[in-house]
C-alpha positions as protocol buffer text, in pm:
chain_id: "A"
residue {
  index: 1
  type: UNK
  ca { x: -22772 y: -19138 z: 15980 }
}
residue {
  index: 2
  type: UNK
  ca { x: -23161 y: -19084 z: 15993 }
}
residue {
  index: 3
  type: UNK
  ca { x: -23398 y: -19197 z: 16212 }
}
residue {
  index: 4
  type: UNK
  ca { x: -23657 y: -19446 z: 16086 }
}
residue {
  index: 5
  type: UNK
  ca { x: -23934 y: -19163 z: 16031 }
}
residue {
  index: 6
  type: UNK
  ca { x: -23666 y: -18994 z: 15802 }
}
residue {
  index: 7
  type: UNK
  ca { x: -23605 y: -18660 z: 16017 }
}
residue {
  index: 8
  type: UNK
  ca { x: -23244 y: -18603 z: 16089 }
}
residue {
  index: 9
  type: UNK
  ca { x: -23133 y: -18721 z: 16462 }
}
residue {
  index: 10
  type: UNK
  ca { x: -23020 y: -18403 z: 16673 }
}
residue {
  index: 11
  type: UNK
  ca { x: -22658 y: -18424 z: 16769 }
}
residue {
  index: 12
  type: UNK
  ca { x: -22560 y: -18691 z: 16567 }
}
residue {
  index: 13
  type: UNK
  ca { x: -22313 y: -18684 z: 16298 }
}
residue {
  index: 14
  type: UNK
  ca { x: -22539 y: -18762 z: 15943 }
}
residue {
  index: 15
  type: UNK
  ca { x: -22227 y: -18854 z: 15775 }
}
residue {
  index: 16
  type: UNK
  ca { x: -22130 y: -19210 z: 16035 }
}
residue {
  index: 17
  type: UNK
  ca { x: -21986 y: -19440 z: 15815 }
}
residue {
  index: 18
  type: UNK
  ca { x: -22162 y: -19726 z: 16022 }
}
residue {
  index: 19
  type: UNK
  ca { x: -22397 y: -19740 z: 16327 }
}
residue {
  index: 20
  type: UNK
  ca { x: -22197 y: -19761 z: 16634 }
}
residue {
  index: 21
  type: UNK
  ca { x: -22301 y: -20013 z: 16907 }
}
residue {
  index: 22
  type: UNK
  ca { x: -22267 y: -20125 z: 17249 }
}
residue {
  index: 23
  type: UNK
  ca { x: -21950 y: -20347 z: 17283 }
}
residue {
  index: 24
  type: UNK
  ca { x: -21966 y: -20639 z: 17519 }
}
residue {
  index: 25
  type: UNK
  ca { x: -21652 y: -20762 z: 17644 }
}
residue {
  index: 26
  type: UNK
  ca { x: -21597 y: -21105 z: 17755 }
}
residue {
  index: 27
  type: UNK
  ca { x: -21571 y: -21238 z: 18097 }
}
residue {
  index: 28
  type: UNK
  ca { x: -21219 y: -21393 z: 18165 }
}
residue {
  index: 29
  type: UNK
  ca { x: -21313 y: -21592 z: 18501 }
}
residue {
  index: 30
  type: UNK
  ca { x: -21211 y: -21910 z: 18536 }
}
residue {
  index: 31
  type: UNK
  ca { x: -21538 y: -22138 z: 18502 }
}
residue {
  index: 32
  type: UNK
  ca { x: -21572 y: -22538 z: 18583 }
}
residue {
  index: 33
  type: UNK
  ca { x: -21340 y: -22703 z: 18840 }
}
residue {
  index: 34
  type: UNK
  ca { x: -21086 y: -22461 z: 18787 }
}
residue {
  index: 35
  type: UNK
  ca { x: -21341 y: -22168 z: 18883 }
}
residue {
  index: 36
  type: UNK
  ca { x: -21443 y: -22372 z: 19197 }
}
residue {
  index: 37
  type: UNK
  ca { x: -21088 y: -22431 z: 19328 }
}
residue {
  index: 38
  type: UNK
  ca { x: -20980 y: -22102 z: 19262 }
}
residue {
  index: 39
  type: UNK
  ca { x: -21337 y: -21952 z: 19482 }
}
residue {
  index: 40
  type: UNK
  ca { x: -21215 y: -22210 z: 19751 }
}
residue {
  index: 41
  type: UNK
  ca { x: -20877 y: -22074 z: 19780 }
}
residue {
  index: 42
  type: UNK
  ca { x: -20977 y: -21719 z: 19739 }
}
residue {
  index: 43
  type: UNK
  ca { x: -21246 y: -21768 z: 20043 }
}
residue {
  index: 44
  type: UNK
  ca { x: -20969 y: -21965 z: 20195 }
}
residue {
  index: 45
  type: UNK
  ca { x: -20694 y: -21674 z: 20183 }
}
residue {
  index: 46
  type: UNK
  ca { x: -20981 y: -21419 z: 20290 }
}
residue {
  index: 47
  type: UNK
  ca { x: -21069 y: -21544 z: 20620 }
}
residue {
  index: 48
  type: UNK
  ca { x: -20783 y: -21774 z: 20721 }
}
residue {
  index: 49
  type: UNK
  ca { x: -20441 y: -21596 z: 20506 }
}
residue {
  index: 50
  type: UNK
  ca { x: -20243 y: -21699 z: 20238 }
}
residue {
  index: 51
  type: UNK
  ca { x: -19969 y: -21883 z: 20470 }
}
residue {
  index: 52
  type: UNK
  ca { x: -20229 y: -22045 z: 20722 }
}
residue {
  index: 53
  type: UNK
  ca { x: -20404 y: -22171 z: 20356 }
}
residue {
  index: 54
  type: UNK
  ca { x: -20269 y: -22484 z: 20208 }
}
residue {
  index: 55
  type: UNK
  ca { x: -20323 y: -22760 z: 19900 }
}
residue {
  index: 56
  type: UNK
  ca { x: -20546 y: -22974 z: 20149 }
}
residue {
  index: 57
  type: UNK
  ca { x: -20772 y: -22715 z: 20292 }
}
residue {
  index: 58
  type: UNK
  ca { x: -20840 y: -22598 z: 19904 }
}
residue {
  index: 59
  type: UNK
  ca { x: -20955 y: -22952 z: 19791 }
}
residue {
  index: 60
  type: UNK
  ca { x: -21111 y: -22971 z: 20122 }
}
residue {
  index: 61
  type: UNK
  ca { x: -21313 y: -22643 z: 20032 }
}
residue {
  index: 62
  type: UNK
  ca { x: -21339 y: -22670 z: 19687 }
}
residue {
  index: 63
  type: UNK
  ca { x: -21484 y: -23035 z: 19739 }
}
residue {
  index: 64
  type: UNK
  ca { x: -21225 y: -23199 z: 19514 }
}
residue {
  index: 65
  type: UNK
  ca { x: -20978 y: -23501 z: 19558 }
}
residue {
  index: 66
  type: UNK
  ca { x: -20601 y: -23342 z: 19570 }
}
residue {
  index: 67
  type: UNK
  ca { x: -20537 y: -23489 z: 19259 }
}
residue {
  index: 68
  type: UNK
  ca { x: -20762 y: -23357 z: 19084 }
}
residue {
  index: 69
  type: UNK
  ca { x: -20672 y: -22968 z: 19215 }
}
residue {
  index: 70
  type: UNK
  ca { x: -20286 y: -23077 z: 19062 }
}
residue {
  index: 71
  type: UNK
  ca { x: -20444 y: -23175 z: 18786 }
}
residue {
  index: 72
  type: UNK
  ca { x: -20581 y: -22806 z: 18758 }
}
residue {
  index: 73
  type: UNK
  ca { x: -20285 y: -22615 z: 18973 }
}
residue {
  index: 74
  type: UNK
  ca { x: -19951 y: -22784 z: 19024 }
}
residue {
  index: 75
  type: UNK
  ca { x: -19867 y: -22557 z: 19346 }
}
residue {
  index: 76
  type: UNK
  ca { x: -20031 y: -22321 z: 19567 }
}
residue {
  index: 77
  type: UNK
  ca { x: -19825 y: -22020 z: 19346 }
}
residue {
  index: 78
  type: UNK
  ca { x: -20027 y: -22122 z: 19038 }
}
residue {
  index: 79
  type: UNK
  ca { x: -20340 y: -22080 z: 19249 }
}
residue {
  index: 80
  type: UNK
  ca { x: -20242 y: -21780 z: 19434 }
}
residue {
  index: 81
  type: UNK
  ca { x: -20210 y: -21668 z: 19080 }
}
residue {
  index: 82
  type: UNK
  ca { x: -20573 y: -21763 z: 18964 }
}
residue {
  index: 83
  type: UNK
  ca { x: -20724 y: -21571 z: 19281 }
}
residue {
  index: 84
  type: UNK
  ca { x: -20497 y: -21215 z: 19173 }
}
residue {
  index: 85
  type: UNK
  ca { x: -20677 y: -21283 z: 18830 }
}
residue {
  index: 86
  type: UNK
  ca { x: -20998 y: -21327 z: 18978 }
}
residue {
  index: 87
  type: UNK
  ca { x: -20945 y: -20995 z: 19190 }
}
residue {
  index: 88
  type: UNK
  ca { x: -20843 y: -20819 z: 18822 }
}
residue {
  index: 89
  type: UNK
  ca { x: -21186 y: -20947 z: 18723 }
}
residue {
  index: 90
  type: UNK
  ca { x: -21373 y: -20764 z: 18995 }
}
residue {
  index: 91
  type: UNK
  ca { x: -21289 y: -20492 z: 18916 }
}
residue {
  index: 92
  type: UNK
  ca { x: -21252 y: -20458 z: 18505 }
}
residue {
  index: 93
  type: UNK
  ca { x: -21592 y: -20632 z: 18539 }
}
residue {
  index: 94
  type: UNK
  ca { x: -21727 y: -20426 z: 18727 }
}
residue {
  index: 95
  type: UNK
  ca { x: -21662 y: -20156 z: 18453 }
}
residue {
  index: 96
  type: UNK
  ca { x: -21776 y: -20369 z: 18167 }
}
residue {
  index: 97
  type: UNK
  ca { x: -22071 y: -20452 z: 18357 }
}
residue {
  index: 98
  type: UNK
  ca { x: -22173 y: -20068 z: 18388 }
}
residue {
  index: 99
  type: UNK
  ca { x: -22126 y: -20017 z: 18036 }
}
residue {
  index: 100
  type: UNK
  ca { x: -22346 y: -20264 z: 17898 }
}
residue {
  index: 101
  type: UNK
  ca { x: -22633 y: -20142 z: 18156 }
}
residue {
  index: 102
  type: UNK
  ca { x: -22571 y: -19784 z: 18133 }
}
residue {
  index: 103
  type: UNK
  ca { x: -22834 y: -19539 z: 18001 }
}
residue {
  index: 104
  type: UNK
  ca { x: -22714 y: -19401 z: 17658 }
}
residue {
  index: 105
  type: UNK
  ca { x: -22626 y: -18999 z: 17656 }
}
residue {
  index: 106
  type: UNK
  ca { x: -22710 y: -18999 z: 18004 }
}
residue {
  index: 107
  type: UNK
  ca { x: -22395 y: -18848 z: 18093 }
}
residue {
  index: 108
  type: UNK
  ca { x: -22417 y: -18676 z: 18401 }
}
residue {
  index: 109
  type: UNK
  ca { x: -22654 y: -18928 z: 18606 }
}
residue {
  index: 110
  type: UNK
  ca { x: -22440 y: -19244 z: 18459 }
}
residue {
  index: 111
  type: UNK
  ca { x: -22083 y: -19093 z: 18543 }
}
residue {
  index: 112
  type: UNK
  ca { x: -22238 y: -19066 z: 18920 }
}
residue {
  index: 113
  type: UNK
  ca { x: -22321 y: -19420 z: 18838 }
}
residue {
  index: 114
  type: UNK
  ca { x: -21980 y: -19492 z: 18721 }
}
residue {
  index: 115
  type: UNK
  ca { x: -21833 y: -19376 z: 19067 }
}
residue {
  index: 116
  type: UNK
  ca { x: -22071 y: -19560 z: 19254 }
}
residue {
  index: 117
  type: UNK
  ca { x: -21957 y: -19875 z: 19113 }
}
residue {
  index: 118
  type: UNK
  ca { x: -21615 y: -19774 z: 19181 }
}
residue {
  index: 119
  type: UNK
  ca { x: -21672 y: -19718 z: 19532 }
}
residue {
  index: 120
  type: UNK
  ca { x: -21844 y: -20098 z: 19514 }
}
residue {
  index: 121
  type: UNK
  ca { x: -21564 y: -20266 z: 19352 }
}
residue {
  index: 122
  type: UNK
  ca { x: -21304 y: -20104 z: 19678 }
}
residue {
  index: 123
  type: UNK
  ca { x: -21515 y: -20118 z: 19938 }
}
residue {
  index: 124
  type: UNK
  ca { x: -21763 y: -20265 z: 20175 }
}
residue {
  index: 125
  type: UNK
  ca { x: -22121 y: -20122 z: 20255 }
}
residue {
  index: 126
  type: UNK
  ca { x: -22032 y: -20028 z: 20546 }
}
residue {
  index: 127
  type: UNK
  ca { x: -21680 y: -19843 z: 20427 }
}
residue {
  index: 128
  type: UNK
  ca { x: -21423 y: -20073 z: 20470 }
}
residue {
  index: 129
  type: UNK
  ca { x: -21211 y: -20199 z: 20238 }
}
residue {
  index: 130
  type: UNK
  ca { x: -21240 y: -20518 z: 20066 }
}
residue {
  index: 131
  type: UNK
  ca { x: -21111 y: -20799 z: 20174 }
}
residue {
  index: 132
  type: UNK
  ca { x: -20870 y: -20839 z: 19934 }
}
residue {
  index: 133
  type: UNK
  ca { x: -20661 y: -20559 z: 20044 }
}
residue {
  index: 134
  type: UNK
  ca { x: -20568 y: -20792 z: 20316 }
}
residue {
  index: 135
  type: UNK
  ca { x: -20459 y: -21099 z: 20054 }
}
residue {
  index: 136
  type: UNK
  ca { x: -20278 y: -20845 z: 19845 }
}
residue {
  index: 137
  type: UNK
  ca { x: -20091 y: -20701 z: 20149 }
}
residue {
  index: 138
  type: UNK
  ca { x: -20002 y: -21013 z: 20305 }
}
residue {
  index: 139
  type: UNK
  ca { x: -19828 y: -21133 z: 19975 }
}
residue {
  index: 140
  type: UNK
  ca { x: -19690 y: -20812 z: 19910 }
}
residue {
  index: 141
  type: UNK
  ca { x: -19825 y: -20705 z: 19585 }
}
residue {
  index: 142
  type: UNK
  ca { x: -20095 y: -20402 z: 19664 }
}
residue {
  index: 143
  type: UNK
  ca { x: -19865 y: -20165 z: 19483 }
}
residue {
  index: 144
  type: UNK
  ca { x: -19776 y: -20387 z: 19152 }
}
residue {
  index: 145
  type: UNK
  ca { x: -20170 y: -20493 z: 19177 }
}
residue {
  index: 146
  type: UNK
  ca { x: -20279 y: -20157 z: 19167 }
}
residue {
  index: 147
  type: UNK
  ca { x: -20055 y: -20094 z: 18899 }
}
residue {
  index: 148
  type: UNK
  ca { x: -20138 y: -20418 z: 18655 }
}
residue {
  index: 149
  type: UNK
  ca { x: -20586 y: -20296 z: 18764 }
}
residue {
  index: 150
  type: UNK
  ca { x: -20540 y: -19910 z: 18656 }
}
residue {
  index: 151
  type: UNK
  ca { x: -20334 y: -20079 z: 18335 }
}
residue {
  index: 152
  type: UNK
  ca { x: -20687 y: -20292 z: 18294 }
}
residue {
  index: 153
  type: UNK
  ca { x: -20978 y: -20093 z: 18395 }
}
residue {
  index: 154
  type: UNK
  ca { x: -20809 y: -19852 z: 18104 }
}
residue {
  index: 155
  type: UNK
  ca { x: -20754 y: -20077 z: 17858 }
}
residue {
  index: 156
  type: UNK
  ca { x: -21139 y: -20200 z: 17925 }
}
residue {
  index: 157
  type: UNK
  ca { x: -21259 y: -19810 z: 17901 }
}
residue {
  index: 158
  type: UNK
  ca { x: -21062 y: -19709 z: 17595 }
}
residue {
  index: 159
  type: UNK
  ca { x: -21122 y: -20007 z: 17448 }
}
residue {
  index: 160
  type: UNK
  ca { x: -21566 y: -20045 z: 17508 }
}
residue {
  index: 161
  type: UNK
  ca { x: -21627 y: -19702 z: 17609 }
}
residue {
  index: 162
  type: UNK
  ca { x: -21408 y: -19451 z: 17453 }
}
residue {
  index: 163
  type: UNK
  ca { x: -21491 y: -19543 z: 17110 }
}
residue {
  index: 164
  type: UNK
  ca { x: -21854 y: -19484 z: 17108 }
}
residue {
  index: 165
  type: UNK
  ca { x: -21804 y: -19170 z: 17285 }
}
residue {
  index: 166
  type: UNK
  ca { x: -21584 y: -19001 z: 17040 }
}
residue {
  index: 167
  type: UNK
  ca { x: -21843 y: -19131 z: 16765 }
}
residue {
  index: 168
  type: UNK
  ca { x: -22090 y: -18902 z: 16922 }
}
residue {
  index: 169
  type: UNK
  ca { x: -21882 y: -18617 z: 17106 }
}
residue {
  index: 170
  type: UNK
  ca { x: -21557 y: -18467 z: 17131 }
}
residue {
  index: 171
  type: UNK
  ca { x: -21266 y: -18576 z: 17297 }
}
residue {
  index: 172
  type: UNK
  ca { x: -21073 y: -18246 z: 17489 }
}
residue {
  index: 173
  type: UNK
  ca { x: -20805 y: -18408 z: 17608 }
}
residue {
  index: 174
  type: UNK
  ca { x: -20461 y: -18545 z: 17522 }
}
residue {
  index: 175
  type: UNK
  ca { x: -20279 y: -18859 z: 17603 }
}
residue {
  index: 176
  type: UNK
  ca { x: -20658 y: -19045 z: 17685 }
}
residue {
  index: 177
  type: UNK
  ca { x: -20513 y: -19352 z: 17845 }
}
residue {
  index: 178
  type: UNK
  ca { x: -20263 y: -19183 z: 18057 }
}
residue {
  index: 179
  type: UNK
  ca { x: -20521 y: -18929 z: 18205 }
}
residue {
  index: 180
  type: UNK
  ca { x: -20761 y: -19217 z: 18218 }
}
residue {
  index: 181
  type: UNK
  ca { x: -20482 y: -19381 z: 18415 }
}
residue {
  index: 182
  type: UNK
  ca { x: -20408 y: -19093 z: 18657 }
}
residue {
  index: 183
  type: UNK
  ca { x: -20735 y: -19029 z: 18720 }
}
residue {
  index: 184
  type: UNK
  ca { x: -20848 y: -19365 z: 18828 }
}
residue {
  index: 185
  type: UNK
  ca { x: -20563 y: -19342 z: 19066 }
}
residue {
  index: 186
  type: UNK
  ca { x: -20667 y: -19035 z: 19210 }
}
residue {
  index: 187
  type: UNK
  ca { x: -21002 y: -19155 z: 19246 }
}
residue {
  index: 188
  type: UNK
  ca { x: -20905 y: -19435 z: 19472 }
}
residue {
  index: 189
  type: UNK
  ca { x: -20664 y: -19245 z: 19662 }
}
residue {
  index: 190
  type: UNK
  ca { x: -20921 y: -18984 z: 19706 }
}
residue {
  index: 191
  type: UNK
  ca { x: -21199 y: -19223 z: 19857 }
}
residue {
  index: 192
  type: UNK
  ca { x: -20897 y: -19349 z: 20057 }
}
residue {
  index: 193
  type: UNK
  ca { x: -20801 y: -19011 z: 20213 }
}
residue {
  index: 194
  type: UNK
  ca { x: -21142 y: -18863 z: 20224 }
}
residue {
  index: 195
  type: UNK
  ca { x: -21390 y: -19128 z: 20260 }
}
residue {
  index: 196
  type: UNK
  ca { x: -21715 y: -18902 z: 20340 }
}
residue {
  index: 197
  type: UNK
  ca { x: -21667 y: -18774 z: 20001 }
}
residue {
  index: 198
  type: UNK
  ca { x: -21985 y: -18760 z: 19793 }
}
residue {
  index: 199
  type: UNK
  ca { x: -22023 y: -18958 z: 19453 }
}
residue {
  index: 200
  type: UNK
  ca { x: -22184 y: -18638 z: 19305 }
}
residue {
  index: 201
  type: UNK
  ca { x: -21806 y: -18447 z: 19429 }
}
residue {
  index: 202
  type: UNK
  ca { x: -21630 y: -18744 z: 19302 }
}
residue {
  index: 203
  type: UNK
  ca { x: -21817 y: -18699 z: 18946 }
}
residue {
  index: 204
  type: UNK
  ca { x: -21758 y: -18318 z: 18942 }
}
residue {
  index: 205
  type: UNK
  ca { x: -21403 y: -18412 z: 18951 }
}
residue {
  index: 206
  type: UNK
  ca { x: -21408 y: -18655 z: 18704 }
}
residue {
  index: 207
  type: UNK
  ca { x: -21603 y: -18412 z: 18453 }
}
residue {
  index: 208
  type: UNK
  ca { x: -21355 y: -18128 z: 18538 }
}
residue {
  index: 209
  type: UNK
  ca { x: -21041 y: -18348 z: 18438 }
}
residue {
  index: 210
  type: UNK
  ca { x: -21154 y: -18515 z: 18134 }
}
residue {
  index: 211
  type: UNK
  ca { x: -21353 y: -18238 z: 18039 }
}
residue {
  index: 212
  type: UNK
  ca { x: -21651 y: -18405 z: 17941 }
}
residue {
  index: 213
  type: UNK
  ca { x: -21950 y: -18293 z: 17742 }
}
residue {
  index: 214
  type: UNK
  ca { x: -22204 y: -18350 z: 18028 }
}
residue {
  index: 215
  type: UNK
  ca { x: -22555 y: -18241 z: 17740 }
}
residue {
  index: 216
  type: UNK
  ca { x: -22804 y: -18547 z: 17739 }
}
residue {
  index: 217
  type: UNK
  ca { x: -22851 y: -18674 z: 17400 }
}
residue {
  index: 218
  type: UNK
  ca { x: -23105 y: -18912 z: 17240 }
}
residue {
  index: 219
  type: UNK
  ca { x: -23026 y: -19284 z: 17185 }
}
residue {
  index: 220
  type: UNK
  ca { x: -22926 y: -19396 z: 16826 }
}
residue {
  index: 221
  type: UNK
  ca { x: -23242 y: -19553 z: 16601 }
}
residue {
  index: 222
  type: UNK
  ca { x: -23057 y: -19872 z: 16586 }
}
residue {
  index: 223
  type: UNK
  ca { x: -22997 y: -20120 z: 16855 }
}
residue {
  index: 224
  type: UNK
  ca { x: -22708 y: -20064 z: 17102 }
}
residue {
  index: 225
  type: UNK
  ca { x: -22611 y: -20435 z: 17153 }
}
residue {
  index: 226
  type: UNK
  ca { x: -22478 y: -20607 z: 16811 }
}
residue {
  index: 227
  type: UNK
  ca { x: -22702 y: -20946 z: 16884 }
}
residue {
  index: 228
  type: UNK
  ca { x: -23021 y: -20710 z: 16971 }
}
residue {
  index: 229
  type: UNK
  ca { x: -23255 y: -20711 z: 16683 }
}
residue {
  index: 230
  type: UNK
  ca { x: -23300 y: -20489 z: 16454 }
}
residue {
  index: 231
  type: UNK
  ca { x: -23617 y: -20262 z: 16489 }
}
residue {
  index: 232
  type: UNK
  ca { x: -23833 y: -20322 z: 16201 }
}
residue {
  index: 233
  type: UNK
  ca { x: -23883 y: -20064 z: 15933 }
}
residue {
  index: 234
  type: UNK
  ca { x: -24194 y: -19935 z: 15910 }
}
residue {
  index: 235
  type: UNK
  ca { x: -24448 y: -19998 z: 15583 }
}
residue {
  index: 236
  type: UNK
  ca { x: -24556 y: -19746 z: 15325 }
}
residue {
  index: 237
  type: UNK
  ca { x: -24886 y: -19796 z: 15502 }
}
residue {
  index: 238
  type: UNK
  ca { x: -24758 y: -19721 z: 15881 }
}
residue {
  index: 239
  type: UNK
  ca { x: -24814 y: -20080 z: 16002 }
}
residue {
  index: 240
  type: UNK
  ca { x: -24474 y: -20207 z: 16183 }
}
């Protein structure tokens, strides 16, 4: 692949079979009524508990007759349900959200980035954890939770990051998902155990394990985001 000028890009592969772009992935929130009751119930289970929580309050909160939230839930299980979902969303969101914003080749400030909105997605400005930790624990699922969002988070990376990387660089590592995996678990557990430690230490680890190629390269000529338009191609003449 050649720039538009017709010089050769440095440290990209000539031979690409296609330009590779930016995936987007697809929020999976619950939107409309739905979305509403589910925010209710989720606010609902944050500051009052799951068992102190019932059908009423939700409609109550959500602003909804109670027919209308069985119309959308038909128990409290189905919208306990909804709200883990919605916590799944935080955080694989939160990934996608960094990908589509991040600065291209900027490896080493963006992986700092990366842990930043890790630390985000887990926990309060002012270090505590969020406040789902205390839904989870109440119903008993922070272990198969933290199971079913390490599953997710590495499905999201292998599936809209991973890719474009290996277009571009080389992977070093075997079994990708399954370090991916142990890694992400090791960075929570580490920000757990040692929570004064630095997002620059956190992204020294995470270059050590995956062995990452941390040299800055130049964009790609062509745009990053499939529905981005195309950049014109210059005229014999040099007008755009």
């Amino acid at each position: 692949m050649s720039a538009l000028d017709g010089k050769p890009i440095p440290g990209f592969d000539p031979d690409l079979p296609h330009p590779v772009t930016r995936q987007v992935r697809q929020s999976a929130r619950l939107e409309g009524t739905a979305g509403d009751i589910m925010l209710a119930a989720r606010e609902l289970y944050e500051t009052e508990g799951v068992a102190a929580t019932s059908m009423a309050a939700i409609a109550r909160k959500a602003g909804v007759a109670r027919s209308l939230l069985y119309y959308y839930f038909p128990d409290k299980q189905a919208v306990t349900d909804a709200v883990i979902e919605d916590y799944l969303e935080d955080l694989v969101e939160s990934v996608s959200t960094w990908n589509e914003l991040r600065e291209f080749g900027e490896t080493p400030s963006e992986l700092k980035n990366c842990v930043s909105m890790l630390r985000r997605a887990l926990y309060t400005a002012s270090g505590d954890p969020r406040p789902m930790f205390s839904v989870l624990e109440e119903l008993g699922l922070r272990d198969r939770f933290a199971t079913q969002a390490v599953r997710e988070v590495v499905a999201c990376i292998q599936n809209y990051i991973v890719s474009e990387y290996m277009a571009y660089r080389t992977i070093e590592i075997q079994l990708i998902p399954e370090t991916f995996g142990l890694l992400i678990f090791g960075l929570a557990g580490m920000m757990k155990a040692k929570p004064d430690i630095t997002d620059d230490e956190l992204a020294t680890l995470i270059a050590q394990t995956l062995r990452l190629d941390m040299t800055v390269i130049d964009p790609p000529p062509w745009p990053e985001h499939p529905d981005v338009p195309s950049r014109p191609t210059p005229s014999s003449d040099g007008a755009a």
